[in-house]
C-alpha positions as CSV (number, residue, x, y, z in Angstrom):
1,X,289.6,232.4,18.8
2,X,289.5,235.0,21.4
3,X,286.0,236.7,22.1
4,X,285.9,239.8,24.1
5,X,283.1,242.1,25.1
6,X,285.1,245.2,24.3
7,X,282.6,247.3,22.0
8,X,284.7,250.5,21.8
9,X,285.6,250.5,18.1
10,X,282.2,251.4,16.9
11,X,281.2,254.8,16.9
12,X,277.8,255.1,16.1
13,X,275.1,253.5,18.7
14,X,273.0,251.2,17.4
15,X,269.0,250.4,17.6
16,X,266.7,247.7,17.3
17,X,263.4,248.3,15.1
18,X,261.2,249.9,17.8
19,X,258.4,247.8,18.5
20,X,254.6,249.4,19.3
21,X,253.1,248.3,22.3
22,X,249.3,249.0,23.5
23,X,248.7,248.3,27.2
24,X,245.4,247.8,27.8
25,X,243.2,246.7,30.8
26,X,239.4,245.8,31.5
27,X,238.8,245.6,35.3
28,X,235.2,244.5,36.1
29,X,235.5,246.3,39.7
30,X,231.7,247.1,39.8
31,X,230.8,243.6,38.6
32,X,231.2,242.0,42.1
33,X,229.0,244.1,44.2
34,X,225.2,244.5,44.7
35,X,223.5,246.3,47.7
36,X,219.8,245.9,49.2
37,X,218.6,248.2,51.5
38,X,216.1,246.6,53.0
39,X,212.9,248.3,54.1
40,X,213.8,252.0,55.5
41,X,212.8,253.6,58.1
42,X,211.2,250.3,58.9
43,X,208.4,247.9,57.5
44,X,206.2,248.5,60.4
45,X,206.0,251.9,59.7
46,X,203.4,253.6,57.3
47,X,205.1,253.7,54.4
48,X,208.6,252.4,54.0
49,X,211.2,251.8,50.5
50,X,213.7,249.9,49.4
51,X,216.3,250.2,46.9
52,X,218.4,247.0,44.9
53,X,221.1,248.2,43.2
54,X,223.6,246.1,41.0
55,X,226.0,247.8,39.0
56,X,227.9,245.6,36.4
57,X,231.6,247.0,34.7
58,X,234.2,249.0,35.7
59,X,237.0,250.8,34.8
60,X,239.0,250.8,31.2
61,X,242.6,251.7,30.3
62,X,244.5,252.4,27.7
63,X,248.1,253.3,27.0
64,X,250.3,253.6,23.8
65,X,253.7,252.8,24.3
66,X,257.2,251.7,22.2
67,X,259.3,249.5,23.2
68,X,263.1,250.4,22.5
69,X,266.7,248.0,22.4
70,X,269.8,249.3,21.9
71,X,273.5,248.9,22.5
72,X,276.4,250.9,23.7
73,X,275.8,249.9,26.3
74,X,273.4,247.1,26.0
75,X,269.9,248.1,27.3
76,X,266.1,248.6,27.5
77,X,263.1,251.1,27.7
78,X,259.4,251.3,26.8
79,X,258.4,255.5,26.1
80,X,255.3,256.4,26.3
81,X,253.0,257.9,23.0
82,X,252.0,261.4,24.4
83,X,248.4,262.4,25.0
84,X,247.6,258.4,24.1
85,X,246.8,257.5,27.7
86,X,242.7,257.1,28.4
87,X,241.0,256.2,31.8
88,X,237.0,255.9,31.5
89,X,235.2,254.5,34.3
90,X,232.2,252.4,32.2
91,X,229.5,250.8,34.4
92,X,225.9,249.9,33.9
93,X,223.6,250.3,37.3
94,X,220.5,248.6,37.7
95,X,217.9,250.0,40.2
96,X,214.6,248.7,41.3
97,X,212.4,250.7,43.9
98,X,209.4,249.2,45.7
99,X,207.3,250.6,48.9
100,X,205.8,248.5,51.7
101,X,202.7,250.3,52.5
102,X,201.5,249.8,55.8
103,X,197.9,251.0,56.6
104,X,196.0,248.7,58.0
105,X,193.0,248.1,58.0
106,X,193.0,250.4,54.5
107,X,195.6,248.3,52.5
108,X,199.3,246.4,54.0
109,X,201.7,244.8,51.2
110,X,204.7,245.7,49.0
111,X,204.3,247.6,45.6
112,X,207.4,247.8,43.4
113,X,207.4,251.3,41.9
114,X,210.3,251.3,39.3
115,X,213.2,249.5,37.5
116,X,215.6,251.3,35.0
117,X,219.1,250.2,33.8
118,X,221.4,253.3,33.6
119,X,224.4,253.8,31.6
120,X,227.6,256.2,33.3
121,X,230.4,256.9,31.4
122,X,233.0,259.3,31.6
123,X,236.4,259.2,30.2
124,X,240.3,261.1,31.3
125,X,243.2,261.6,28.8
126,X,246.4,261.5,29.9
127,X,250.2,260.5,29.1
128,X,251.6,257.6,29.8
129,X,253.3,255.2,31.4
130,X,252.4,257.4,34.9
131,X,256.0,255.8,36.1
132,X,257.3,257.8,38.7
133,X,254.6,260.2,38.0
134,X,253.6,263.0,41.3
135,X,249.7,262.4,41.0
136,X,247.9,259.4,39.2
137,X,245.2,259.8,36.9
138,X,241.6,260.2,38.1
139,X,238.1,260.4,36.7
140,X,235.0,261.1,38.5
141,X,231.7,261.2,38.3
142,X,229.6,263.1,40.7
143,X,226.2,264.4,41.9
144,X,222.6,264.6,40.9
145,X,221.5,264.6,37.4
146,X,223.4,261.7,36.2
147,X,220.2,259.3,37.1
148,X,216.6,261.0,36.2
149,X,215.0,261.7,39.6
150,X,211.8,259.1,40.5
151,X,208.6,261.0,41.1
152,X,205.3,257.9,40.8
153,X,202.0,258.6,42.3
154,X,200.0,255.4,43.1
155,X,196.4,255.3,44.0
156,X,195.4,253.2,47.1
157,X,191.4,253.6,47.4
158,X,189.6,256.2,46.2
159,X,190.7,259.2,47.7
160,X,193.7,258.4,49.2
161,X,196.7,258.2,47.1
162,X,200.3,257.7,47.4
163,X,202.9,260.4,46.0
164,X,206.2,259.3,45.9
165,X,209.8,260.6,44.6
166,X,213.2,259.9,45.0
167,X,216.7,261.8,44.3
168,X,219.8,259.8,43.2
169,X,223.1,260.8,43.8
170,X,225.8,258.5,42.4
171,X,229.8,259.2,43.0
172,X,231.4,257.1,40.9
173,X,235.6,257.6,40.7
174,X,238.9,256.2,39.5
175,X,242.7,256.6,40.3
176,X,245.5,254.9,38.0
177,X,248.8,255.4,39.6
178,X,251.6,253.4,37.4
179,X,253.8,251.4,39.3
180,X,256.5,249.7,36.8
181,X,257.2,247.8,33.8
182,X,257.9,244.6,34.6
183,X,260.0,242.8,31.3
184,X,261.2,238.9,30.8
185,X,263.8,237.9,28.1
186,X,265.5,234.5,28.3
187,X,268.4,236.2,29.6
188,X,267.1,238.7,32.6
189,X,264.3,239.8,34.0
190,X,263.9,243.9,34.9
191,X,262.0,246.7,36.0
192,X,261.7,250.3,34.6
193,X,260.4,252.3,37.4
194,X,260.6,255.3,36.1
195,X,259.2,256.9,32.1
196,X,262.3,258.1,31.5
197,X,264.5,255.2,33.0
198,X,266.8,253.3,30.4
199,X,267.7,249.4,31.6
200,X,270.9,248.2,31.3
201,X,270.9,244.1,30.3
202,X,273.2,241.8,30.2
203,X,274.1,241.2,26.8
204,X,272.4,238.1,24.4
205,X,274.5,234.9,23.1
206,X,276.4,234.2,20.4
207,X,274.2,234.0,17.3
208,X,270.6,234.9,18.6
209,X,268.8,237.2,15.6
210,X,266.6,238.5,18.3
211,X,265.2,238.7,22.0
212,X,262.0,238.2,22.8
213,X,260.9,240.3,25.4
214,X,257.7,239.7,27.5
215,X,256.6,243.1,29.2
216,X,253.8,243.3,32.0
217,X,252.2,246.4,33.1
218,X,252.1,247.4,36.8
219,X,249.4,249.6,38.5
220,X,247.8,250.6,41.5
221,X,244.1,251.1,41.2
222,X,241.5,252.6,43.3
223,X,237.6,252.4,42.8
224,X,235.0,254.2,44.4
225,X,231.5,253.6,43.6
226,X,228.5,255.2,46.1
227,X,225.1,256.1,46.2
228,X,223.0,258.9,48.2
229,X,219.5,257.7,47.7
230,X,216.9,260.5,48.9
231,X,213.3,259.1,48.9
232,X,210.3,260.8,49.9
233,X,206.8,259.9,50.9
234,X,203.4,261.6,51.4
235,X,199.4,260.8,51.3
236,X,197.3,262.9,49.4
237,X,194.0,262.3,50.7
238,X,190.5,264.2,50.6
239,X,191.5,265.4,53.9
240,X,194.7,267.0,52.9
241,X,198.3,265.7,52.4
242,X,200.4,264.5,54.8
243,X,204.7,263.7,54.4
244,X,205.6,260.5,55.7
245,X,208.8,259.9,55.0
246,X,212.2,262.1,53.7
247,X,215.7,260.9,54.4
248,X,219.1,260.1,52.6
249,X,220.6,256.7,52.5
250,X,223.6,255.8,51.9
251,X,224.8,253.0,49.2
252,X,228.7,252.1,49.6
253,X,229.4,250.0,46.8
254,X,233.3,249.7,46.1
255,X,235.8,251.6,48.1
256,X,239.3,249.8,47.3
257,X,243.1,250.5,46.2
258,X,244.3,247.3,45.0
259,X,247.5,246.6,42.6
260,X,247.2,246.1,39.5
261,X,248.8,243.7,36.7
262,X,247.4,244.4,33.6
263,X,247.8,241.6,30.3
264,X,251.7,240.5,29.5
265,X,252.7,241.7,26.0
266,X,255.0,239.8,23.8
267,X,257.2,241.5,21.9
268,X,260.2,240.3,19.7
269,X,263.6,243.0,18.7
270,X,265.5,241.8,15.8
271,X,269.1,241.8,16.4
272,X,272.2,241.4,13.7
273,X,273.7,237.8,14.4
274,X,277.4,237.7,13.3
275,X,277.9,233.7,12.4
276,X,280.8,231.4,12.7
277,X,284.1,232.9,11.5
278,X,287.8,230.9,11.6
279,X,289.2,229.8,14.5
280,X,292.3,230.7,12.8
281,X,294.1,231.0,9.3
282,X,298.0,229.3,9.1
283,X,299.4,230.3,5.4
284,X,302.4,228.0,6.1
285,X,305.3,229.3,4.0
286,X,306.0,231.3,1.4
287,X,308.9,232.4,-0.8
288,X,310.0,236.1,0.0
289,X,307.7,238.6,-2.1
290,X,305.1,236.4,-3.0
291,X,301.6,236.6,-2.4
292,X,299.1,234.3,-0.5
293,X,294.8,235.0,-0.2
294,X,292.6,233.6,2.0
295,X,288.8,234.2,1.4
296,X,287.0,235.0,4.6
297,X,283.0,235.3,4.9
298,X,281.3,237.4,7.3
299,X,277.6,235.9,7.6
300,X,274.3,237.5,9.2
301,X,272.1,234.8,11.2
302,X,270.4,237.8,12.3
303,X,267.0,239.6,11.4
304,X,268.5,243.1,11.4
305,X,271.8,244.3,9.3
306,X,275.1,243.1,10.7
307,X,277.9,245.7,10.3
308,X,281.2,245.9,10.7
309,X,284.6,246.6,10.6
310,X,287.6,244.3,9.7
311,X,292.0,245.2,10.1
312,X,295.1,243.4,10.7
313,X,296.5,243.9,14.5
314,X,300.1,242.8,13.8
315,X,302.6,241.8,11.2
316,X,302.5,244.2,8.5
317,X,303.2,240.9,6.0
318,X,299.3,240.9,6.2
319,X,296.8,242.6,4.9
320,X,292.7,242.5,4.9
321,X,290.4,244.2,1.9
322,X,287.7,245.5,2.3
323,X,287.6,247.4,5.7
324,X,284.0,248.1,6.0
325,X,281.2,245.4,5.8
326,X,277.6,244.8,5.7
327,X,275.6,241.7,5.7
328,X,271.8,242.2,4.9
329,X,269.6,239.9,7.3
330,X,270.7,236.0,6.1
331,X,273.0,236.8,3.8
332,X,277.3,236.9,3.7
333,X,279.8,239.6,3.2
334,X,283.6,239.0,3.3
335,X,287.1,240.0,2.9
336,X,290.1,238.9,1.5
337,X,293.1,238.3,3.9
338,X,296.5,238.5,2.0
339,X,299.8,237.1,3.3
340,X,302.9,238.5,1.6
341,X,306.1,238.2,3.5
342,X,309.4,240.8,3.1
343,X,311.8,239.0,5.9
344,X,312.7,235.3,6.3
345,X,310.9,233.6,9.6
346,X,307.2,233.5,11.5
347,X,304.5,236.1,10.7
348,X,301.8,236.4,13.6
349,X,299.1,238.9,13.5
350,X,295.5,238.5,14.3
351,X,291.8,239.5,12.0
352,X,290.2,241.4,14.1
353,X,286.7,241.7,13.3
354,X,284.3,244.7,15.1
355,X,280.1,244.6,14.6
356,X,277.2,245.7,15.6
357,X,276.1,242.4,16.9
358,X,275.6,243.1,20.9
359,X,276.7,239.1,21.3
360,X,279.9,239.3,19.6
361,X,281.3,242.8,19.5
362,X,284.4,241.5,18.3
363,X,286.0,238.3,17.1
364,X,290.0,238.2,16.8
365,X,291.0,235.3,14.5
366,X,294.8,234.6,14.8
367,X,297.0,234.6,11.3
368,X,300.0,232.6,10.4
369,X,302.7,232.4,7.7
370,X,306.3,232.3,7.3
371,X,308.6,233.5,5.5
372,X,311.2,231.4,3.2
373,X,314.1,232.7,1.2
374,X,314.8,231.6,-2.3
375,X,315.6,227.9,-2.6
376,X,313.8,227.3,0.5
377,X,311.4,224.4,0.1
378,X,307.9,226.0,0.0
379,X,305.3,224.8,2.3
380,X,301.7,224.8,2.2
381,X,299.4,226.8,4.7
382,X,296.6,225.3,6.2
383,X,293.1,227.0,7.7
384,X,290.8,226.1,10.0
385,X,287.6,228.2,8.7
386,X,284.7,225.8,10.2
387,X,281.6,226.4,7.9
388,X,282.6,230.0,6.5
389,X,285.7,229.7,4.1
390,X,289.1,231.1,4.3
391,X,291.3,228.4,2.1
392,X,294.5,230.2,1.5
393,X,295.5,230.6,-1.9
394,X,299.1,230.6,-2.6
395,X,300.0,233.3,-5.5
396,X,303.1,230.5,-7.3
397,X,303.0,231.6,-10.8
398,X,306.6,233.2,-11.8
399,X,306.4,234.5,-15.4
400,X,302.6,234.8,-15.7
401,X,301.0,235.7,-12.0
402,X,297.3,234.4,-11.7
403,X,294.9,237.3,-11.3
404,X,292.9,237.3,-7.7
405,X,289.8,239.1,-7.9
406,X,287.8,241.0,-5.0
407,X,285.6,239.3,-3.2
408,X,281.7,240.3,-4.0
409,X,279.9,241.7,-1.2
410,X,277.6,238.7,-1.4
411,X,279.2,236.1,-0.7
412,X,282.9,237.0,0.0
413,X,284.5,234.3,-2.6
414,X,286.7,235.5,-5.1
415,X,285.0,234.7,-8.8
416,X,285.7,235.5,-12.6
417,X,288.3,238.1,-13.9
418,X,289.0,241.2,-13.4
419,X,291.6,242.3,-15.9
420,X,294.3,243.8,-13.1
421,X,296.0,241.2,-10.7
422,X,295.4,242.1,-7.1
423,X,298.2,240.0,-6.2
424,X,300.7,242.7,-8.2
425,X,298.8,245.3,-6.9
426,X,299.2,244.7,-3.5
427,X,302.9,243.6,-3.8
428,X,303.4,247.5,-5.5
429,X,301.5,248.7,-2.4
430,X,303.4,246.2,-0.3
431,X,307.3,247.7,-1.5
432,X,306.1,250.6,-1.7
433,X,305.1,250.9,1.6
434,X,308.4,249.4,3.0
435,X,310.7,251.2,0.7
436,X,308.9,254.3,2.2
């Protein structure tokens, strides 16, 4: 057998099944981080706050993709579903306020003014993969409004109370920037950089119905979570009021750009899977004019449809019907190879079989008979077919020629009758073509 890589007879490319892919990512960024303020301006003053915050989430994405294989050459790429991408920054921020009230001798001690769990949300749409893209995807949310201002007033003795507010200003934001698509088979490992980047492979064994293909995500991310908290004091009294406080501060929760790998995905391309064929076919010798078969299958171990081409490179003492095949997933086409020699001596050709199987493009099986002249003392061929058939059948009836039959497109074997002996037929063919 010779086995060559050569894929050039085909003219058609050919494709896996697409496969649909969903990258999706949870990244608890806000999760991590908590701030306390402490007392502000100062717990011996008057009247001084302090703010906990603990946000709990982060940031979501989501990405609809396909994953593509095909051949001519061999290679790779995952496309993007248009207007499928989604970035939503989707956190949960708890805030608890309490005053230290400072007044001695009137009243000294911390009073703890409110608690609220608020819910932010916003979401951006955008198409994917972001490979190789100018400017990453962003959402932000931003300024007052978001949190419902704090406003409390809190009686201390009679006639002296406390009124006291507070503004919040969250900035809350997210960047997605995509990096690659990192991919695993069992044969290579690659990287599209790019959305529109096709990835050569090397091609897959001998007999393998698919490849598995393990495909990993690759982002950079940047988080930015902050707070301007704007409290306010004053003591309304019999006297008149008085402000005590009024100033912003600052809440930095999360300020990073960190890369990102989101969840591998496994998917699995069928591939057509061309089976064992004869390491060769020897007819051994035949009289001048007469007419030798040999049925030969063609089998799909594959999970996708195996197609092909079969002809004769070679002496024109042999033939090969039919020239196109096609083998459904587990099942066998086949052809019958025919041997009739014109001139006394060796016949050498070889089958030479083309398919769409990227592992064995084509398979050459070498062929040979010889021819005897009359009174010549016949001999009989041999074949070395393995598991797939291709036992010569040597055409030796003289008055009443047996009838060979096509071979079914099942199975390849020659079966039943069919009224008109192929053998005649293609000796006709066979003189006729010399004669021309």
């Amino acid at each position: 057998m010779i086995l060559t890589v050569a894929f050039t007879a085909l003219a058609a490319d050919y494709a896996s099944d697409p496969q649909s892919l969903v990258f999706a990512d949870t990244y608890d960024a806000f999760s991590v981080v908590a701030f306390d303020t402490g007392y502000l301006p100062s717990i011996s003053d008057p009247v001084s706050v302090r703010f906990h915050v603990t946000p709990v989430g982060g940031v979501t994405t989501v990405m609809d993709a396909r994953s593509h294989l095909d051949w001519l050459p061999f290679g790779h790429q995952v496309v993007g579903e248009p207007g499928t991408g989604e970035l939503a920054i989707d956190t949960t921020v708890e805030i608890e306020a309490e005053v230290y009230i400072n007044l001695p001798p009137l009243y000294s001690g911390a009073v703890p003014l409110w608690g609220e769990e608020v819910a932010l949300y916003a979401r951006s749409d955008f198409d994917p993969l972001l490979l190789g893209a100018e400017s990453p995807a962003e959402v932000r949310l931003d300024g007052g409004g978001l949190i419902e201002p704090l406003a409390l007033e809190i009686n201390i003795i009679f006639g002296l109370d406390l009124v006291f507010a507070a503004e919040f200003y969250p900035t809350v934001e997210a960047s997605l920037a995509g990096v690659s698509i990192d991919s695993q088979s069992p044969h290579a490992l690659w990287t599209q950089a790019a959305d529109d980047e096709r990835v050569e492979l090397p091609l897959p064994g001998e007999h393998e119905g698919s490849l598995p293909v393990t495909l990993t995500y690759q982002a950079e991310l940047g988080t930015l979570f902050a707070f301007v908290i704007e409290p306010s004091a004053s003591l309304d009294t019999i006297i008149g009021d008085f402000d005590l406080i009024r100033f912003p501060i600052d809440v930095p929760l999360v300020d990073v750009l960190e890369a990102r790998a989101f969840p591998p995905l496994e998917v699995v391309h069928p591939l057509p899977a061309l089976g064992e064929l004869p390491e060769s076919i020897d007819f051994g010798g035949l009289e001048l004019g007469r007419l030798a078969n040999a049925n030969v299958g063609f089998p799909n171990l594959g999970a996708l449809a195996l197609e092909g081409t079969a002809r004769i490179e070679g002496s024109d003492a042999f033939g090969v019907w039919p020239e196109d095949l096609v083998a459904l997933e587990g099942q066998t086409d086949g052809v019958v190879v025919t041997f009739m020699p014109f001139e006394a001596g060796n016949a050498l050709a070889e089958l030479v079989f083309t398919s769409n199987d990227p592992g064995v493009p084509e398979w050459r099986v070498p062929l040979v008979g010889e021819g005897l002249m009359d009174g010549s003392p016949p001999e009989t061929g041999t074949s070395e077919t393995g598991a797939t058939g291709g036992d010569v059948v040597p055409d030796d009836a003289v008055e009443e020629p047996a009838s060979p039959v096509p071979p079914t497109r099942e199975c390849g074997c020659a079966t039943g009758d069919s009224g008109l002996s192929l053998g005649w037929v293609l000796v006709a063919l066979a003189l006729f073509r010399r004669r021309r």
